[in-house]
VEXDREN-2710 file (C-alpha; in Angstrom, 1 decimal):
% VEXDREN-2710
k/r/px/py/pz
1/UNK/-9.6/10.6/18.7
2/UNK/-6.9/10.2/16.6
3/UNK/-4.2/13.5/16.1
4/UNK/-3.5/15.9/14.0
5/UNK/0.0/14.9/12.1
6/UNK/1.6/17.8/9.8
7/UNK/0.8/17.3/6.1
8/UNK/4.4/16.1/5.4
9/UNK/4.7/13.2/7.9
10/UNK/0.8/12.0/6.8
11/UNK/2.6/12.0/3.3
12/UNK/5.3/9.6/4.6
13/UNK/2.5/7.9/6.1
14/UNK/-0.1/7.3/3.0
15/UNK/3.4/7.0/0.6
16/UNK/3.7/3.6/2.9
17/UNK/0.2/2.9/2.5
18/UNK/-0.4/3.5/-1.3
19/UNK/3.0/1.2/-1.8
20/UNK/1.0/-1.4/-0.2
21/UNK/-1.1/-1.8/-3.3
22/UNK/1.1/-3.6/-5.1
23/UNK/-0.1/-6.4/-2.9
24/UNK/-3.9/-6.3/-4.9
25/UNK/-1.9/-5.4/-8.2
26/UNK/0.3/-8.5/-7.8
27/UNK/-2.7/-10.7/-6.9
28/UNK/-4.3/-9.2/-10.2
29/UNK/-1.7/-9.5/-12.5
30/UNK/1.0/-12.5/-11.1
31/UNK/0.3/-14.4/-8.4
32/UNK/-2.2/-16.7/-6.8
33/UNK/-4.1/-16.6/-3.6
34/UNK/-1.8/-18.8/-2.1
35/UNK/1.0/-16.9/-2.5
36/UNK/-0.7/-13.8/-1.7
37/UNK/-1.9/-15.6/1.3
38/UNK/1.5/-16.6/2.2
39/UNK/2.8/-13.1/2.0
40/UNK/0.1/-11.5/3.8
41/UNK/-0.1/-13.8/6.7
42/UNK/4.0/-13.6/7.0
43/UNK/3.5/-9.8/7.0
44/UNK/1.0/-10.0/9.6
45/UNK/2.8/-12.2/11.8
46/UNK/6.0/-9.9/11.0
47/UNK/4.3/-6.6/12.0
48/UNK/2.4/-8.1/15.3
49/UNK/5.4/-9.6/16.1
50/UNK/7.5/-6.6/15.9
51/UNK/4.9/-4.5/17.8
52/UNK/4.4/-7.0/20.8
53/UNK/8.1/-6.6/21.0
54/UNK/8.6/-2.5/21.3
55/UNK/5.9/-3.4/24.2
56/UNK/7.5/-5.9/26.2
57/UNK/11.1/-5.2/25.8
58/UNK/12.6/-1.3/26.2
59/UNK/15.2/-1.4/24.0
60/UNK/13.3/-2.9/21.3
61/UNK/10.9/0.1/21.7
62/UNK/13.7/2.3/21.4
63/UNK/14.7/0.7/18.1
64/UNK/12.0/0.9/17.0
65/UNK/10.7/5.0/17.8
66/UNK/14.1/5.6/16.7
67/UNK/13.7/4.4/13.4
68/UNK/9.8/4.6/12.7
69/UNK/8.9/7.7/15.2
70/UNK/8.4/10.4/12.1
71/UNK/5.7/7.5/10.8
72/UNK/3.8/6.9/13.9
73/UNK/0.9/8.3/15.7
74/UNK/1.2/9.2/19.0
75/UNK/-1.6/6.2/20.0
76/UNK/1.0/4.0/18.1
77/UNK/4.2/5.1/19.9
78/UNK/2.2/4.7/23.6
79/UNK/2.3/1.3/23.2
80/UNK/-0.5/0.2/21.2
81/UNK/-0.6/-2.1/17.8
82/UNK/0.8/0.2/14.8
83/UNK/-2.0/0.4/11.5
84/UNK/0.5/-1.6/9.8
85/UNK/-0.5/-4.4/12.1
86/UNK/-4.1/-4.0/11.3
87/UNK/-3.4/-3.3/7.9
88/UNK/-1.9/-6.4/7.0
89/UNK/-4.5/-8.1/9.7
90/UNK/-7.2/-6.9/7.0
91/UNK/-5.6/-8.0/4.0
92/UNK/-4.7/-11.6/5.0
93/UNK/-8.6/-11.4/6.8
94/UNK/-9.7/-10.1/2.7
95/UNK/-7.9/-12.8/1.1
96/UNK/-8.8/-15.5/3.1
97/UNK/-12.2/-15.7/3.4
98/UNK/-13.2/-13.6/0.0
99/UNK/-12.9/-14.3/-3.8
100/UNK/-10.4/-12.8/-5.6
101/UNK/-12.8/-10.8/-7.7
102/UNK/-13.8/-9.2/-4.1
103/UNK/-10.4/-9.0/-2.4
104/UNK/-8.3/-6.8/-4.9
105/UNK/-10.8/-3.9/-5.4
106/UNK/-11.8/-4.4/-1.3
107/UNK/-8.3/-4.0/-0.3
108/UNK/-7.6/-1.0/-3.2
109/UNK/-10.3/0.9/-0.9
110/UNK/-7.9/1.0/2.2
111/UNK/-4.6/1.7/0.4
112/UNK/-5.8/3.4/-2.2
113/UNK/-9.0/5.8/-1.1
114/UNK/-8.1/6.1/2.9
115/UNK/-4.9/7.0/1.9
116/UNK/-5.8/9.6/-0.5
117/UNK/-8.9/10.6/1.7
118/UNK/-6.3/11.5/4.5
119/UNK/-4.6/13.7/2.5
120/UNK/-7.3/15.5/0.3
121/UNK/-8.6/16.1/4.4
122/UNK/-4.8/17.2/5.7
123/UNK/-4.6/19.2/2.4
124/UNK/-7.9/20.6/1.4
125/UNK/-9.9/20.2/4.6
126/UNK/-11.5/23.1/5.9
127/UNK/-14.9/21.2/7.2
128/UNK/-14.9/19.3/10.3
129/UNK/-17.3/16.2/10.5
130/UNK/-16.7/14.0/13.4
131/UNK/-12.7/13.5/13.9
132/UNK/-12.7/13.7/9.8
133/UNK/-13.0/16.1/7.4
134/UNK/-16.2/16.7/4.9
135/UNK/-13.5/16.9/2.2
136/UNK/-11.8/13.6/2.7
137/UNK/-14.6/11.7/3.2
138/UNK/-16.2/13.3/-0.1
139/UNK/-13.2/12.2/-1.6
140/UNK/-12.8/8.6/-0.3
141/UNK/-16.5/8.2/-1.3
142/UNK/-16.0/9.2/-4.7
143/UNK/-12.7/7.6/-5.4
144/UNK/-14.4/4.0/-3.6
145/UNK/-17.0/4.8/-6.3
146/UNK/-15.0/4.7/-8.9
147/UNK/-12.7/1.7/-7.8
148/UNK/-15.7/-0.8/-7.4
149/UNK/-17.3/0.7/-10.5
150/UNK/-13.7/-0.4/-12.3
151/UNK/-14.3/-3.8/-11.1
152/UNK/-18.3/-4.4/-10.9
153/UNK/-18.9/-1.8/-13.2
154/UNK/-20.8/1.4/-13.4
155/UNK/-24.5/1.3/-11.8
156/UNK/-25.8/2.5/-9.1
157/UNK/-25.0/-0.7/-6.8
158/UNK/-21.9/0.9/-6.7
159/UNK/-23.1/3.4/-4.8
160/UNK/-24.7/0.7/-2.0
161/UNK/-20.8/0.0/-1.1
162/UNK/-19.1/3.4/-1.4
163/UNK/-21.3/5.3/1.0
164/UNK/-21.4/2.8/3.5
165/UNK/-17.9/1.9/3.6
166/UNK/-17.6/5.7/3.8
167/UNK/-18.9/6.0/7.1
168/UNK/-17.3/2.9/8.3
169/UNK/-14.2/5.3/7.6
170/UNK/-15.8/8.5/8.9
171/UNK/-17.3/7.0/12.0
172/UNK/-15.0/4.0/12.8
173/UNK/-12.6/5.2/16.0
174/UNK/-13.0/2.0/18.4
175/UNK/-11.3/-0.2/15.2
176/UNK/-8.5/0.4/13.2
177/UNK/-10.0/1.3/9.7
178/UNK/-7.4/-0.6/8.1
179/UNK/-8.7/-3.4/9.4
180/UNK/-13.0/-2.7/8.7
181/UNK/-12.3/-0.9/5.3
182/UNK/-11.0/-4.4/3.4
183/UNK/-13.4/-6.8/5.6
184/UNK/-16.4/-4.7/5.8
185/UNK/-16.4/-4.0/1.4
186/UNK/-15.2/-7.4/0.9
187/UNK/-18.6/-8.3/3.0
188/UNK/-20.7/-5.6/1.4
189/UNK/-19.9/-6.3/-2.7
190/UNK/-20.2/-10.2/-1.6
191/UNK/-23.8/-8.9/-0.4
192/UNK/-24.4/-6.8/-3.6
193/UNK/-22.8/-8.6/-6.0
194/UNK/-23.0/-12.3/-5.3
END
């Protein structure tokens, strides 16, 4: 179940998150799927890396609270892979096996609408739903809507990939939803779209 974090340091959190989307805007705009393959698969190496080290080695984990404990959940600090990890796990998972027309807006739904989801919930959330809020999950719903509507365009298809990526985020606990957000749209607009 994961904890309750104050407003402020989920802020710090999602800020990291939402800066991760340059990553889909530079595939849109500059670079190739090689070189965002390249990127994604050094960051992923980089993070799991990083995390297998806090766990093996004690003064590597002390580093590494020190510096990163006001970001971290307290499932992340007891020794287990960070969302970063996954995060970047999902991206290079997105890129690789999905068009770029599927990718970008697929990986805009986890930086962009989890994010923001987590904060309309920390924020505005006065309904409990699971380990969620009804509020954040209205809102990463709506703003999925209207991210694959940008990019697929507006009709009610749209609406067979918001919902149910929406309770892949409501309802996933066992995976790291930074990792089934990007794969699990990626695989539903392939399955809607293509």
């Amino acid at each position: 179940m994961p904890e309750a974090l104050s407003f402020n340091r989920e802020l710090k959190r999602k800020s990291i998150h939402l800066a991760t989307s340059a990553i889909p805007v530079a595939y849109y705009f500059w670079l190739t799927r090689e070189q965002i393959l390249f990127l994604s698969v050094f960051l992923t190496i980089g993070f799991f890396t990083a995390d297998i080290l806090r766990m093996k080695f004690a003064l590597a984990e002390k580093y590494f609270i020190r510096i990163f404990s006001p970001l971290l959940r307290k499932s992340e600090v007891r020794r287990r892979f960070t969302g970063a990890s996954f995060l970047f796990l999902g991206i290079t998972i997105t890129v690789a096996a999905f068009t770029r027309e599927i990718a970008i807006p697929a990986i805009l739904l986890v930086t962009i609408a989890d994010s923001m989801a987590a904060l309309v919930g920390k924020w505005y959330g006065r309904h409990k739903l699971f380990n969620k809020t009804v509020e954040g999950t209205l809102s990463f719903t709506a703003i999925s809507f209207l991210l694959v509507a940008y990019f697929w365009g507006w009709s009610l298809l749209v609406l067979l990939i918001a919902i149910p990526i929406a309770l892949v985020e409501l309802l996933g606990e066992k995976v790291n939803d930074n990792l089934t957000i990007p794969v699990i749209s990626a695989l539903l607009m392939q399955a809607v779209y293509l």
